[in-house]
C-alpha positions as a LaTeX table, in Angstrom:
\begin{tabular}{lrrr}
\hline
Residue & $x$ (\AA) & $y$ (\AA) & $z$ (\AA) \\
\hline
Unk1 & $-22.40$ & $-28.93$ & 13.17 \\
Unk2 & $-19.36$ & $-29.63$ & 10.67 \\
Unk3 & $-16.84$ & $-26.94$ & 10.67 \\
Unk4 & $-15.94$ & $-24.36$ & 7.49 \\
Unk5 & $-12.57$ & $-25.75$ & 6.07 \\
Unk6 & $-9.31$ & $-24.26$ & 6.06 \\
Unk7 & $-8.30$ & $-21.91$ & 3.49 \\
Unk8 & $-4.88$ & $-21.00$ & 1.91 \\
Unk9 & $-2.84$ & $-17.82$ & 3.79 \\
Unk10 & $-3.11$ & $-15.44$ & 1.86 \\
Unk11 & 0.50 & $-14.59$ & 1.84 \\
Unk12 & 1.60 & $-15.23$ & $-1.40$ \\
Unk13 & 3.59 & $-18.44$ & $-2.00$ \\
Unk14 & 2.81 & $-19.91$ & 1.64 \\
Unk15 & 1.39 & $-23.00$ & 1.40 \\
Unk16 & 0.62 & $-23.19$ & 5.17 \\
Unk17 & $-3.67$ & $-23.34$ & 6.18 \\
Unk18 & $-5.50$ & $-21.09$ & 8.28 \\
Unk19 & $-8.54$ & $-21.72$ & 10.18 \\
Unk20 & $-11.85$ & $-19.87$ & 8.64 \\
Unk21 & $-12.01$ & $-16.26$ & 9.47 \\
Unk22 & $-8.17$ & $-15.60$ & 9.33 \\
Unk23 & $-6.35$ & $-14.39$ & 6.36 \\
Unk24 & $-2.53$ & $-15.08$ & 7.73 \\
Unk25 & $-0.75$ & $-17.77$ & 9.10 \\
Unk26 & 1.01 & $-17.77$ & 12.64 \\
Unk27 & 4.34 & $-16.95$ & 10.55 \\
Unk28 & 3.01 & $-14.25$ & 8.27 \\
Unk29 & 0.34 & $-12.63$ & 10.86 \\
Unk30 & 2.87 & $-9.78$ & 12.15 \\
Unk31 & 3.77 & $-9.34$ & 8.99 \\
Unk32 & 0.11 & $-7.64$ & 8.08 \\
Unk33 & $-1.34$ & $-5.97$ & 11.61 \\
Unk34 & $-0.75$ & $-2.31$ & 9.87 \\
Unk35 & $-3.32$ & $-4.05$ & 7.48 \\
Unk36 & $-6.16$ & $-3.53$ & 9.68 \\
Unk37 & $-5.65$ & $-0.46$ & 11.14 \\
Unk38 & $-7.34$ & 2.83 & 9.82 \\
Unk39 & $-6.05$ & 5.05 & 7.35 \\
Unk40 & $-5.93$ & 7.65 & 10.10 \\
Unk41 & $-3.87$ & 5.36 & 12.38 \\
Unk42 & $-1.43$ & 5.12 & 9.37 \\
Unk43 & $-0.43$ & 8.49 & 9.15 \\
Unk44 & $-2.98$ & 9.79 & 6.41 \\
Unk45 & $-4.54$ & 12.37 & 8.51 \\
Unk46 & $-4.80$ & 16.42 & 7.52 \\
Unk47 & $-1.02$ & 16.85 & 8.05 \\
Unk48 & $-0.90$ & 14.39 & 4.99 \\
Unk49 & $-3.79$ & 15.67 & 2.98 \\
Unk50 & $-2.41$ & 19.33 & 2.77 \\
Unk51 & 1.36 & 17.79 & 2.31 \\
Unk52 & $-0.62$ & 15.79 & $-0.87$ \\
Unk53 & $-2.15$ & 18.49 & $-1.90$ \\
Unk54 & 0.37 & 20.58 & $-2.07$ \\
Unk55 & 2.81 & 18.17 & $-4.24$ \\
Unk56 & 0.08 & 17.67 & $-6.55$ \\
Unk57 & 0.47 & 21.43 & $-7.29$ \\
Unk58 & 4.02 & 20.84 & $-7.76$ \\
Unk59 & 3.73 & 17.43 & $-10.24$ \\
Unk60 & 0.14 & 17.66 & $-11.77$ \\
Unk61 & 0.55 & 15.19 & $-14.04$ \\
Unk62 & 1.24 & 11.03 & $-13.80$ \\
Unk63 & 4.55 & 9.63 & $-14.16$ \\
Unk64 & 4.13 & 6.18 & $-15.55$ \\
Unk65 & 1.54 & 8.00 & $-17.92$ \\
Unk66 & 4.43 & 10.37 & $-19.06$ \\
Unk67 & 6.20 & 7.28 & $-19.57$ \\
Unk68 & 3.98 & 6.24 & $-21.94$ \\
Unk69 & 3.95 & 9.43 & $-24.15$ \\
Unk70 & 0.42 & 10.22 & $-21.91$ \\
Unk71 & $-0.60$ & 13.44 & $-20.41$ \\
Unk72 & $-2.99$ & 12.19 & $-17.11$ \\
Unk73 & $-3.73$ & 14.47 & $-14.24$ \\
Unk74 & $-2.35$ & 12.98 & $-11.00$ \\
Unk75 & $-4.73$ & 12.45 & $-8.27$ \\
Unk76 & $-3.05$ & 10.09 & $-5.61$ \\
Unk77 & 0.39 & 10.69 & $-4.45$ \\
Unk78 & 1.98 & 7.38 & $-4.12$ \\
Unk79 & 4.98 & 6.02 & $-2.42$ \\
Unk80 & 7.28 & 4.79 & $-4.39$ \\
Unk81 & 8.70 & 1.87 & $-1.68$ \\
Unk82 & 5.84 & 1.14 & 0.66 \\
Unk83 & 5.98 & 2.80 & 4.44 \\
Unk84 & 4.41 & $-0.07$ & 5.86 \\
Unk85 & 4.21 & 1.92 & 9.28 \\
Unk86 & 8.32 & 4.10 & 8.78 \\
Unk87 & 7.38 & 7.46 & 9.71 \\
Unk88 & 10.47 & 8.63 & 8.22 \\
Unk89 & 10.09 & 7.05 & 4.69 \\
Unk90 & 6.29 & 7.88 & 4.68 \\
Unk91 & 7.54 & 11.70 & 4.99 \\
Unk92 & 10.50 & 11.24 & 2.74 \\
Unk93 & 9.39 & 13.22 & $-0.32$ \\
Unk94 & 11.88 & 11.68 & $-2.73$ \\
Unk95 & 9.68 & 8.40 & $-1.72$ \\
Unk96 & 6.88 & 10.23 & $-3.22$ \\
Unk97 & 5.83 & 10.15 & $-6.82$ \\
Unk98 & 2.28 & 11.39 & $-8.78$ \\
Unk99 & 0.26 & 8.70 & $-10.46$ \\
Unk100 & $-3.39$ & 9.05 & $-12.06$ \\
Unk101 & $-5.50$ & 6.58 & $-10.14$ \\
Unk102 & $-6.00$ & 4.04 & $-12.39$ \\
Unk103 & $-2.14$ & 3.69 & $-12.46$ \\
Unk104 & $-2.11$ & 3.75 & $-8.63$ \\
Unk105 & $-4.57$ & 0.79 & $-8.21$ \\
Unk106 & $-2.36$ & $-1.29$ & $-10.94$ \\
Unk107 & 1.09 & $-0.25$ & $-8.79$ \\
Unk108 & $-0.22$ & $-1.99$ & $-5.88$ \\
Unk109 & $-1.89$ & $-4.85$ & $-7.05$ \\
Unk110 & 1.04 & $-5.82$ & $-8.49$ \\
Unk111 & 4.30 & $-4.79$ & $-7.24$ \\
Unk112 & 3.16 & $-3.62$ & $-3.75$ \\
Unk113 & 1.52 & $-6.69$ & $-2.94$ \\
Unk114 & 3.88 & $-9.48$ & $-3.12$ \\
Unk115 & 6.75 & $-7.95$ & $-1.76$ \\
Unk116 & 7.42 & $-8.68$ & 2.23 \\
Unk117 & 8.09 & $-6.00$ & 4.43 \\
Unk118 & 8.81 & $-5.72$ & 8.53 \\
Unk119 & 6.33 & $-3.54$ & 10.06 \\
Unk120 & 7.69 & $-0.57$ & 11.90 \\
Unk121 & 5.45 & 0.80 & 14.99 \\
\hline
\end{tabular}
């Protein structure tokens, strides 16, 4: 029975093929394990919720919306450089910043996604 083909890895500008079923290449693969690890296992557990929760009180509205001349509740507190796994930047509040969720979503397809990072366990 004939094989799926390779596709692309999925790390953006590598031209390098993976076998079906894997998203990385050997050289980008440590570069995304946080990627399949819970949300939980990240560090967004009840600690982070009430932490959230409580700077939402403090900045209810979005900031790129107030950029804009827009008044948008906030709903997602988002970091403004990725943790990728640093306790001590996910906890760092002036890494944190209030963002409606439509704004959230666009952040990191776009500049969170392309930028490489070293995974910190």
């Amino acid at each position: 029975m004939p094989r799926r083909p390779s596709t692309p890895c999925k790390q953006h500008g590598c031209p390098n093929l993976v076998t079906y079923g894997n998203k990385y290449c050997d050289d980008h693969k440590a570069n995304h394990t946080l990627d399949a690890k819970s949300t939980k296992a990240k560090g967004y557990n009840s600690r982070w919720n009430k932490a959230r929760l409580r700077y939402l009180k403090l900045h209810p509205l979005c900031v790129y919306c107030q950029r804009k001349g827009r008044l948008t509740k906030a709903t997602v507190v988002d970091h403004v450089t990725p943790h990728r796994g640093d306790q001590d930047l996910f906890w760092n509040q002036s890494n944190w910043q209030a963002l409606c969720k439509s704004c959230h979503d666009r952040k990191t397809k776009t500049t969170d996604r392309y930028v490489e990072y070293t995974y910190r366990f």
